[in-house]
Wavefront OBJ file of the C-alpha trace (Angstrom):
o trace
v 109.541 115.728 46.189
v 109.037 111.867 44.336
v 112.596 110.811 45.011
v 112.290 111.163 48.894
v 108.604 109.616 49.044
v 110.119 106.928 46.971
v 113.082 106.363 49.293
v 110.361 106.217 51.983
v 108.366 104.113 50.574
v 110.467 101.701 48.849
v 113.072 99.640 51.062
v 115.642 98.540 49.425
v 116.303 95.369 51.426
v 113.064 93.727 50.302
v 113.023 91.893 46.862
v 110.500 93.040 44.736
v 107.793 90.236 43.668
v 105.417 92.045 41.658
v 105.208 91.383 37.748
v 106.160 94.225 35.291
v 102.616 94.332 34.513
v 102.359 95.963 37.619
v 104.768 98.582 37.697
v 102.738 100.936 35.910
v 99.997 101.112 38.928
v 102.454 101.073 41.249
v 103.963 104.419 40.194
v 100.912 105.672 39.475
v 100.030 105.413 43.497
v 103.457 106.527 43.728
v 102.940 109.978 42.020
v 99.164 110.101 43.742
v 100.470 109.459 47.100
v 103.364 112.361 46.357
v 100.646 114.686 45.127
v 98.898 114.338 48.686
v 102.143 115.070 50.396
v 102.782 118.136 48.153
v 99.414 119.445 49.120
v 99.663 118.815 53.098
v 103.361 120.685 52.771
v 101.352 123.710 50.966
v 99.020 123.714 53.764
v 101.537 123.310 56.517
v 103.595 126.261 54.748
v 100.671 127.994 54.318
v 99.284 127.764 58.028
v 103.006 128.260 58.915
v 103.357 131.417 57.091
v 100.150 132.818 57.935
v 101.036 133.861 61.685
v 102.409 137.631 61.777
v 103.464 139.272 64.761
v 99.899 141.292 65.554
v 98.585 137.126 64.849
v 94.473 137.238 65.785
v 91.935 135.110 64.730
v 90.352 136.954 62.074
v 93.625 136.802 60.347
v 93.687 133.204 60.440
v 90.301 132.765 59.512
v 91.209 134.825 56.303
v 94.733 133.641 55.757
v 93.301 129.615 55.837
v 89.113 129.925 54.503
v 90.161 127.783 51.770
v 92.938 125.661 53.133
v 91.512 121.918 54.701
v 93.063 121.357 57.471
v 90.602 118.742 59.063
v 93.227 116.712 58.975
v 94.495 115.850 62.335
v 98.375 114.955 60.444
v 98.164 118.772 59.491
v 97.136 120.028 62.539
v 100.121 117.509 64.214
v 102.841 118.800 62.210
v 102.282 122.038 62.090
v 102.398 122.217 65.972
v 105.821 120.863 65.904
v 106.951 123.215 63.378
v 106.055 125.582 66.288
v 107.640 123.652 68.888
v 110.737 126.283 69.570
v 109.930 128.320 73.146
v 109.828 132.053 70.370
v 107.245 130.196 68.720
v 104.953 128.648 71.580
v 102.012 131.291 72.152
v 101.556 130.334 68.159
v 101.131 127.043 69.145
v 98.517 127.675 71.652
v 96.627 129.994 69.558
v 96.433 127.851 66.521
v 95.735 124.291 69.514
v 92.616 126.843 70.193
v 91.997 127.910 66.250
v 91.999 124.775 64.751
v 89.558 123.288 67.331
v 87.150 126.403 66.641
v 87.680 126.844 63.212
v 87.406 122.905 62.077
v 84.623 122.270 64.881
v 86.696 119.003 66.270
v 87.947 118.189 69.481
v 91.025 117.423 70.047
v 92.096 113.848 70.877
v 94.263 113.272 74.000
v 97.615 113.044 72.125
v 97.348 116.778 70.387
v 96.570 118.563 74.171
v 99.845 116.574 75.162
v 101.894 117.516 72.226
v 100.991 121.446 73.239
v 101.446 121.297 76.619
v 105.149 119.792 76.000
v 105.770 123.261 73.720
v 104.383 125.105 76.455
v 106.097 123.814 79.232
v 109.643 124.257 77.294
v 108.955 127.811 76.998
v 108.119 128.186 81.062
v 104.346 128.909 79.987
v 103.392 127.066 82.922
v 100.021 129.170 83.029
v 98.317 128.123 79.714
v 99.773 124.267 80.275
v 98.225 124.275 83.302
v 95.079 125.164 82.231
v 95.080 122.849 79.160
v 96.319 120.013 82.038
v 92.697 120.795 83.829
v 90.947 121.185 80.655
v 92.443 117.435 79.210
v 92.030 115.874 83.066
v 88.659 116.883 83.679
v 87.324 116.233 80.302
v 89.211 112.369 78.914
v 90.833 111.148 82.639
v 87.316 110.296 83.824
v 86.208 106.237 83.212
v 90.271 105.823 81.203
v 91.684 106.697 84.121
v 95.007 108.960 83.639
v 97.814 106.293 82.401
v 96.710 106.891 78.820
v 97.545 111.134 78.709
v 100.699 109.524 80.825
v 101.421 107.585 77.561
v 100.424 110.427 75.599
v 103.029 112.365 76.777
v 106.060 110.245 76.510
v 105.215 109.445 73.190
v 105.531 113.651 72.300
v 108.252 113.737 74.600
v 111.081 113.215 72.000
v 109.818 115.025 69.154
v 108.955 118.285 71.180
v 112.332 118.002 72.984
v 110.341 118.482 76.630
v 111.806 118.361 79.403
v 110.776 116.336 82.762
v 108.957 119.101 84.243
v 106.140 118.585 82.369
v 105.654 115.564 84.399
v 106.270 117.816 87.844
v 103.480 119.688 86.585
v 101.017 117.107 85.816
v 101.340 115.615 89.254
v 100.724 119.124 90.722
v 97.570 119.531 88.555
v 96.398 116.241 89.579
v 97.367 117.332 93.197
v 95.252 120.656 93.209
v 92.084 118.601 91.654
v 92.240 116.631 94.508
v 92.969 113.075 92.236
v 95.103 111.717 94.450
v 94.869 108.318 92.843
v 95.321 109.154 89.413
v 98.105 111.353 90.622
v 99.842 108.193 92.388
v 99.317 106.900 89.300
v 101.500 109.689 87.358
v 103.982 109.017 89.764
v 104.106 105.598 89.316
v 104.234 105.487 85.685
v 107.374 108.588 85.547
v 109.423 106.272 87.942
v 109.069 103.007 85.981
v 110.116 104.959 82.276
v 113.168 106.584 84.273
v 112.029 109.811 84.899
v 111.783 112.051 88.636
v 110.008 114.215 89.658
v 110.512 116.857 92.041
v 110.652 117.484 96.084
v 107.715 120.260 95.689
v 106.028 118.012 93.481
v 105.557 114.922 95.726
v 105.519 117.723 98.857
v 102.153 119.061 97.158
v 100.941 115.376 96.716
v 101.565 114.600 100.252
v 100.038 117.745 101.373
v 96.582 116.853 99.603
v 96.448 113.368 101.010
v 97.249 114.923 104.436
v 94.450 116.512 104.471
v 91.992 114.114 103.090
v 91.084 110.806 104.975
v 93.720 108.947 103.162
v 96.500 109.138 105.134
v 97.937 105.692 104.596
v 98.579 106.729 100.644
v 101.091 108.970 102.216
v 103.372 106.745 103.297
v 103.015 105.307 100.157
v 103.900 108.289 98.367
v 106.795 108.962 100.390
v 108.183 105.777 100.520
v 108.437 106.295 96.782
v 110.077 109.816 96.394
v 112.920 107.493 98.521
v 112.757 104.913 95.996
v 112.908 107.203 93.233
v 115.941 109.187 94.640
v 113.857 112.249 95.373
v 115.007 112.369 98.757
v 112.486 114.851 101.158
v 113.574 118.045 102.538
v 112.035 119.819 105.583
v 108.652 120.316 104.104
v 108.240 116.826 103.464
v 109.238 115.818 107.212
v 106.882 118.352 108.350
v 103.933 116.663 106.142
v 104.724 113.210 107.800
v 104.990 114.733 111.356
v 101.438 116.006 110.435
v 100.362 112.442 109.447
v 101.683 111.015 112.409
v 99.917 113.879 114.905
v 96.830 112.766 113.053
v 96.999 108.934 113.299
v 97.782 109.522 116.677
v 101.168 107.372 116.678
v 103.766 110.411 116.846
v 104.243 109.536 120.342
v 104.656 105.820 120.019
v 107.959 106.469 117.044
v 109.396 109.495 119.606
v 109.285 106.666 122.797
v 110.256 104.107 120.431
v 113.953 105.882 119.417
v 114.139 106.829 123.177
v 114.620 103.348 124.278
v 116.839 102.821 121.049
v 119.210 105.632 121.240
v 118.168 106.908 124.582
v 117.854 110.420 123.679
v 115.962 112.557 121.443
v 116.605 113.167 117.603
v 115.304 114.768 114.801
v 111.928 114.727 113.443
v 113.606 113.469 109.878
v 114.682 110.322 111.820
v 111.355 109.883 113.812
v 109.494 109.773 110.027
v 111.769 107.631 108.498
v 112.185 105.052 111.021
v 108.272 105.128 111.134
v 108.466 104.368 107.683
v 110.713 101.042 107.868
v 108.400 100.089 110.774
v 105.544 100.062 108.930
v 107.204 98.547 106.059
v 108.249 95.293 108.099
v 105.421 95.468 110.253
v 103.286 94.495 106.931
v 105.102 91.918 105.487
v 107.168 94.106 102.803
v 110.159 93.084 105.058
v 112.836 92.961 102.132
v 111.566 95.982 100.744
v 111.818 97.671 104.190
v 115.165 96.502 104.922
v 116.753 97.684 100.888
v 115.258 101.123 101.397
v 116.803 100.932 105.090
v 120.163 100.986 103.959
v 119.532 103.517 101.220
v 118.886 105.654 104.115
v 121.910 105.036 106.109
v 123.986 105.734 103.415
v 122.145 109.221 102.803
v 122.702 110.353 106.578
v 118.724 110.152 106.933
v 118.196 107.844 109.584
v 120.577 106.665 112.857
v 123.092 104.082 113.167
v 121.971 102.740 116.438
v 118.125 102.480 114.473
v 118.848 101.008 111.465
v 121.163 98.119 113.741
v 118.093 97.314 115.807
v 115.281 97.794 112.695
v 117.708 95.062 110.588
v 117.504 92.849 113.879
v 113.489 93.394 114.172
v 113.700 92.738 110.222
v 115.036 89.284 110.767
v 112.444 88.547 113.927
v 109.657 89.261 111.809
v 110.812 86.993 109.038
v 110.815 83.897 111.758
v 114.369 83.662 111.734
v 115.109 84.449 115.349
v 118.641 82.263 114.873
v 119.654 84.421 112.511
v 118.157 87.715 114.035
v 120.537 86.666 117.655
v 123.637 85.836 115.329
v 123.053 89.657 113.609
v 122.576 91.386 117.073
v 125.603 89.332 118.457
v 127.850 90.795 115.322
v 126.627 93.965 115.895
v 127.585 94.184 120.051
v 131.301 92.824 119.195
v 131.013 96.346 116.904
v 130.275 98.372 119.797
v 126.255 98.497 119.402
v 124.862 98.876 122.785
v 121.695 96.843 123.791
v 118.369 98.744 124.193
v 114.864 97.812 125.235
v 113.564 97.533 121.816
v 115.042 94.571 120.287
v 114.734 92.472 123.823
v 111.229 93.172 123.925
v 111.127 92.304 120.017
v 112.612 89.027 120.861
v 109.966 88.895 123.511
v 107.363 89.029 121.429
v 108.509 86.911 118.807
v 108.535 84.063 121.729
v 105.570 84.572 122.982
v 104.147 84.637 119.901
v 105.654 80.845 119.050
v 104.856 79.391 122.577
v 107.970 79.425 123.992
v 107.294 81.369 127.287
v 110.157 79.847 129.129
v 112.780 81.674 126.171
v 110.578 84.337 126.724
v 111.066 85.356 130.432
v 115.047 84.338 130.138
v 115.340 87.331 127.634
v 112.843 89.048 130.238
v 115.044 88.358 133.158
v 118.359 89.725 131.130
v 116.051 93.095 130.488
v 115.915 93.340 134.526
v 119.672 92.112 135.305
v 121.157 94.764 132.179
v 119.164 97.820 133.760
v 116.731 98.087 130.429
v 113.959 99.701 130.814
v 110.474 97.283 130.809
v 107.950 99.245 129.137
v 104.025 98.488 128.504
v 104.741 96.672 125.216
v 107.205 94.036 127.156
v 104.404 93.414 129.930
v 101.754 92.867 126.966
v 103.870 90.564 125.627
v 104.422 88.557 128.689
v 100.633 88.711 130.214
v 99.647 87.665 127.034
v 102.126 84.947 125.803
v 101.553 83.392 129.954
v 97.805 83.232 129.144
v 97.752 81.433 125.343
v 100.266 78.877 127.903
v 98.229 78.298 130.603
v 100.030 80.040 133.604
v 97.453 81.892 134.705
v 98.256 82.853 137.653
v 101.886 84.283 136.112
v 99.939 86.534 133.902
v 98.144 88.170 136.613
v 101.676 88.596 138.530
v 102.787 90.368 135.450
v 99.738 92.717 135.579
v 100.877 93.497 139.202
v 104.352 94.316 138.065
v 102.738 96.023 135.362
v 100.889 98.601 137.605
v 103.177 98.775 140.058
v 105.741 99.983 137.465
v 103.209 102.648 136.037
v 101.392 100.985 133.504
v 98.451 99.366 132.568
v 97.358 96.577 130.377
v 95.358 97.159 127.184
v 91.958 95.544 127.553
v 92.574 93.240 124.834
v 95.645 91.927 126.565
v 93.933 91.696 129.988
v 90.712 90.001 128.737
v 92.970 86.913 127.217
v 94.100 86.183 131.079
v 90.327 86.701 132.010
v 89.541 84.329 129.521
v 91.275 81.501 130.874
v 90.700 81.870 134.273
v 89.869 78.658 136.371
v 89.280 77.665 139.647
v 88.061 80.515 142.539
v 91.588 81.625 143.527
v 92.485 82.903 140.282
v 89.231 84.321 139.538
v 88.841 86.221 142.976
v 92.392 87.218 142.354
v 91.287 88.913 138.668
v 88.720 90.387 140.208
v 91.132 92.123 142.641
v 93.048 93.172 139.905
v 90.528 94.695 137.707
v 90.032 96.841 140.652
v 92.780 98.420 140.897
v 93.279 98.662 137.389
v 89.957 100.488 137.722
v 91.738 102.766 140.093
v 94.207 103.937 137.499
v 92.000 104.295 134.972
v 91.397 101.518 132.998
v 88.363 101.156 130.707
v 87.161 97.145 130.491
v 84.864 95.975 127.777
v 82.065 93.763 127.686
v 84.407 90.578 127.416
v 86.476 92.164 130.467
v 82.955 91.312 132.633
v 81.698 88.234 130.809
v 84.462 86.224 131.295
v 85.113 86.932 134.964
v 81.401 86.696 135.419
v 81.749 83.024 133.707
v 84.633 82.452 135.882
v 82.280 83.382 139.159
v 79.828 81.092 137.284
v 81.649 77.645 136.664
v 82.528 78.229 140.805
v 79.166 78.804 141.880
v 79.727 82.483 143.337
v 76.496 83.944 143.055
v 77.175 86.971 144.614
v 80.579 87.649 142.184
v 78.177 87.232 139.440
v 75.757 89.769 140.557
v 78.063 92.262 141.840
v 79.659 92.122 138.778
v 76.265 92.605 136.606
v 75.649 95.347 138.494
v 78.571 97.269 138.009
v 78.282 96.602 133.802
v 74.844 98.256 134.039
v 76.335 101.012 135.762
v 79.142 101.436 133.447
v 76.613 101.160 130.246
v 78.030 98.383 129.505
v 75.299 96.005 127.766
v 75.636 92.297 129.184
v 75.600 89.832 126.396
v 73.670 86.439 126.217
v 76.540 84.718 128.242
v 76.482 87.166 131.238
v 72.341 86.536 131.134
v 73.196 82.769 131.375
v 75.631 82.487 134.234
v 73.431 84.983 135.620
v 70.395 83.160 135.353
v 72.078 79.716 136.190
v 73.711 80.770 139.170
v 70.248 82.306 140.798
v 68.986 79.059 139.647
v 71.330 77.193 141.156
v 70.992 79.402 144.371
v 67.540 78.495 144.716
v 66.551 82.022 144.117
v 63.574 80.876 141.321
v 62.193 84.777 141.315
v 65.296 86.524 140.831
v 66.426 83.500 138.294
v 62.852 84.225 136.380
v 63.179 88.079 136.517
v 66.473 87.626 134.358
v 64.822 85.458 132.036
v 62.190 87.946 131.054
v 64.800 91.102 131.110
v 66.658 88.521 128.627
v 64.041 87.759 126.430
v 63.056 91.695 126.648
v 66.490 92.781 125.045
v 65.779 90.124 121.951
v 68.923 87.983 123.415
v 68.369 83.987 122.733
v 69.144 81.594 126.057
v 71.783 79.859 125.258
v 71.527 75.820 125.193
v 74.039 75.806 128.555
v 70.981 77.526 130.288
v 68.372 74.966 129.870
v 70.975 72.200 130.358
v 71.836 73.804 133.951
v 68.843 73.775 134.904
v 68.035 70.037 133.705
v 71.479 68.979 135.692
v 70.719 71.425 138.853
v 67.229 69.576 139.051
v 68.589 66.318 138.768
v 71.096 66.961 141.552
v 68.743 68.139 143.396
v 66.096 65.230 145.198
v 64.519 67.998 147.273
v 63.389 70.136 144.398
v 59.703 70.231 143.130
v 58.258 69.319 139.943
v 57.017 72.660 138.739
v 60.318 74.458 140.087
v 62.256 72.697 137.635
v 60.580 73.881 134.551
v 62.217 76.659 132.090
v 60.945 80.335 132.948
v 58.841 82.023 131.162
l 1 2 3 4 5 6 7 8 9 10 11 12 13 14 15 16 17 18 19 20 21 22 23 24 25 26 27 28 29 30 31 32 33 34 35 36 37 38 39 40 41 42 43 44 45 46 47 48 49 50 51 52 53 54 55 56 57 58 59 60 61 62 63 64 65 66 67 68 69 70 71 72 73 74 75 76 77 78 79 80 81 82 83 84 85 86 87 88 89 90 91 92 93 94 95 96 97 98 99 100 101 102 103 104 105 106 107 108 109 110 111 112 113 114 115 116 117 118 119 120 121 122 123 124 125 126 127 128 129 130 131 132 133 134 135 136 137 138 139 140 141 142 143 144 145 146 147 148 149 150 151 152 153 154 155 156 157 158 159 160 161 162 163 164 165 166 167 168 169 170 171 172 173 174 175 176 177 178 179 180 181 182 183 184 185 186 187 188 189 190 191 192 193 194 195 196 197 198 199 200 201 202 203 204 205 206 207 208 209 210 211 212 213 214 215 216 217 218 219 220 221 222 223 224 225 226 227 228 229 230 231 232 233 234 235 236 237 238 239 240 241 242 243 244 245 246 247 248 249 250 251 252 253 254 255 256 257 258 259 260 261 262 263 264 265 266 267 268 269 270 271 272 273 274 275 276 277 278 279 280 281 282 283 284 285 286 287 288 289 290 291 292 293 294 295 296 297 298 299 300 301 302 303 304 305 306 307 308 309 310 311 312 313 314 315 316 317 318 319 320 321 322 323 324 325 326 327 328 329 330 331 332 333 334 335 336 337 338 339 340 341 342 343 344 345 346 347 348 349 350 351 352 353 354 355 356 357 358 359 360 361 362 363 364 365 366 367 368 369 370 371 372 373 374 375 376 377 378 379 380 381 382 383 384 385 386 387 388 389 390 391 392 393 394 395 396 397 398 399 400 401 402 403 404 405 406 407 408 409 410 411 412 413 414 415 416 417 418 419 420 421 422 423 424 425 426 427 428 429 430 431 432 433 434 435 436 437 438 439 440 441 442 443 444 445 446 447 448 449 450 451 452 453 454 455 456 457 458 459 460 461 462 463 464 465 466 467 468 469 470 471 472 473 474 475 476 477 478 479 480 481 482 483 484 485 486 487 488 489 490 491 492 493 494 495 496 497 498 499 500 501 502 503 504 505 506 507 508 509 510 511 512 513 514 515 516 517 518 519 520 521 522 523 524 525 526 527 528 529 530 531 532 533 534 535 536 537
């Protein structure tokens, strides 16, 4: 027993320094430190020895009254000399002994080395329970990265096996901690290890369900990373997520204008998933996992041509974006309505209307179908440029074609209405967008109210306040003040005090504009009294 310690302890590529004087203390912790091994092997023999078939507690608690083994090395190596699958429900009953007969609880580290034994031989019972038992009692304020580390440090000397992981995840899953189980996930991938389909399928299932559906995209963006590639459950999870965000219909009308025709819901999820990917900035990211795809059969050819092209848009470089879609029609890819509208967008977005409508006008000439989207792009990119009156054509087309505007897009050609031939003309066509159904905000009515204002229409401005009341629609402190300045201006003093106080009433503050119309209305006015001029009160 002293010549292996020795070996141990001495290494023979470092010069000894101390004096002969010394060497006599030295072996004497030599021999003192061999004694303690001798006696933890007697105890680990012992302990080892003392498990017969019929094993039960009282056996052990007769077999070990006078063996110590506090000692949490003791306790360590004998559960690795039980580390063999014949050998495991030892292991468990001497985890649950040791902790009873001792009175100590176990750190982290010794519930990880069992569950590795347990896992090996297929007790996935008991290592689930231990799992709960270790989660619910240490993952709490540490969070669940440390049992993570926990068990790849056991990992070699129990000779585990990945599943162990698979199970942890599904543990996490069924405790609803979806973080800390994101966080298993994680931490597998990055140390080389995968998990399985059900695995991440359970995962996904729990965040499904909870009000965290975002994580789930998350989750199974990583399986894809990871090489865990999802099988019909999975799809079925994500069709699920999508029914519940309310955007399965958007991906399904998306692909029609790509491909024209319908596909499967694996393609609808993962072309979804690249959307989102470049749609938040992770464009690189998107575009990498893209062609991992392609290669696996898991997404079209004609989708992952025109996602690459949208890829490139979003970046900024619309040179580049042309030159790829230009390579990819010498190769036979066919044009569809979702790039051109992409390429819409994109020059809208920079101001360049005039680009813009050219791509627009090769839509129409091609025979590509203009869907809402385009419009939006158009009504809105004619607006931020000034034209007016060529946003509210495009709202025509719009309707006439079947659709209708979203308020936000319709209130930025509201916004920048001027002069009474434009705003009549909105007015016109928020009634028939009325007609088909279209629900306007408070901003819809303020700003064509405004626009009624700046021309002096008094009765625009009141017809308008009246329908807002009717549609519950609360009028703001701007609709009070062209309201209150146009009765003003009207010489209708009662009506223009009435307002005031119904102002005033609803806690809203006159704007500064009010006062100064009225100051600039008197002025203008020679024929106007004294005391008609004043502020109402």
């Amino acid at each position: 027993m002293l010549q292996p310690l020795l070996r141990r302890i001495i290494n023979p590529n470092i010069k000894l320094t101390h004096s002969l004087d010394n060497i006599p203390r030295f072996l004497n912790c030599i021999s003192k430190a061999a004694e303690e091994e001798e006696k933890t092997a007697a105890a680990i023999t012992v302990v080892c020895k003392s498990f017969p078939n019929n094993l039960n507690w009282q056996t052990l608690n007769r077999n070990l009254k006078k063996t110590d083994i506090r000692n949490s090395s003791i306790i360590n190596r004998v559960l690795i000399q039980l580390k063999d699958p014949p050998n495991a429900k030892k292991a468990l009953s001497f985890f649950h002994w040791s902790s009873h007969f001792t009175n100590i609880t176990h750190q982290t580290n010794m519930y990880a080395l069992v569950i590795h034994i347990l896992v090996k031989a297929k007790l996935i019972k008991d290592a689930s329970a231990l799992i709960e038992s270790v989660l619910t009692r240490s993952v709490t304020g540490n969070g669940v990265l440390p049992l993570v580390h926990s068990f790849m440090n056991s990992y070699e000397v129990t000779g585990s096996s990945p599943f162990v992981f698979d199970v942890l995840v599904q543990i996490c899953s069924k405790l609803r901690m979806i973080d800390e189980a994101i966080d298993v996930c994680v931490c597998v991938g990055e140390h080389g290890f995968r998990l399985n389909v059900i695995s991440y399928n359970t995962l996904l299932h729990v965040i499904q369900k909870s009000d965290k559906t975002e994580l789930g995209w998350r989750v199974y963006e990583h399986m894809i990373e990871n090489r865990t590639y999802p099988n019909e459950k999975s799809v079925e999870i994500m069709v699920d997520a999508l029914c519940k965000e309310g955007k399965l219909k958007k991906f399904v009308d998306m692909i029609d204008r790509i491909d024209q025709k319908r596909c499967s819901p694996k393609v609808i999820v993962n072309t979804c998933l690249v959307f989102r990917m470049i749609d938040e900035g992770r464009i690189k990211d998107g575009l990498v996992l893209l062609k991992r795809m392609l290669m696996r059969n898991m997404i079209l050819d004609t989708v992952s041509c025109s996602l690459i092209v949208y890829g490139k848009i979003k970046l900024g470089e619309l040179e580049t974006a042309w030159k790829v879609y230009d390579e990819m029609v010498m190769r036979g890819f066919k044009a569809n309505s979702f790039v051109h509208t992409s390429f819409i967008g994109a020059y809208c977005e920079a101001g360049k209307v005039e680009n813009a409508g050219e791509v627009f006008n090769d839509m129409e000439r091609d025979g590509l179908q203009v869907y809402d989207e385009t419009y939006t792009h158009m009504i809105v990119g004619c607006s931020k440029a000034g034209k007016v009156e060529e946003s509210l054509n495009f709202c025509e087309r719009m309707l006439q074609n079947g659709f209708i505007p979203s308020c936000l897009a319709f209130n930025e050609v509201v916004e920048r209405l001027n002069g009474h031939e434009s705003v009549r003309r909105a007015d016109d066509v928020l009634t028939l967008l009325l007609d088909k159904g279209f629900m306007p905000d408070a901003n819809t009515y303020s700003y064509i109210i405004a626009g009624y204002g700046r021309e002096g229409d008094v009765e625009g401005v009141l017809k308008l306040y009246y329908e807002m009341e009717y549609r519950k629609l609360s009028p703001g402190a701007s609709v009070f003040t062209w309201l209150i300045v146009s009765l003003f201006r009207a010489g209708r003093l009662e009506e223009s005090k009435k307002y005031m106080r119904i102002m005033k009433a609803r806690s809203l503050v006159p704007l500064d504009y009010t006062y100064d119309a009225f100051i600039f209305s008197h002025r203008m006015d020679k024929n106007t009294k004294p005391n008609q001029c004043q502020p109402c009160s």
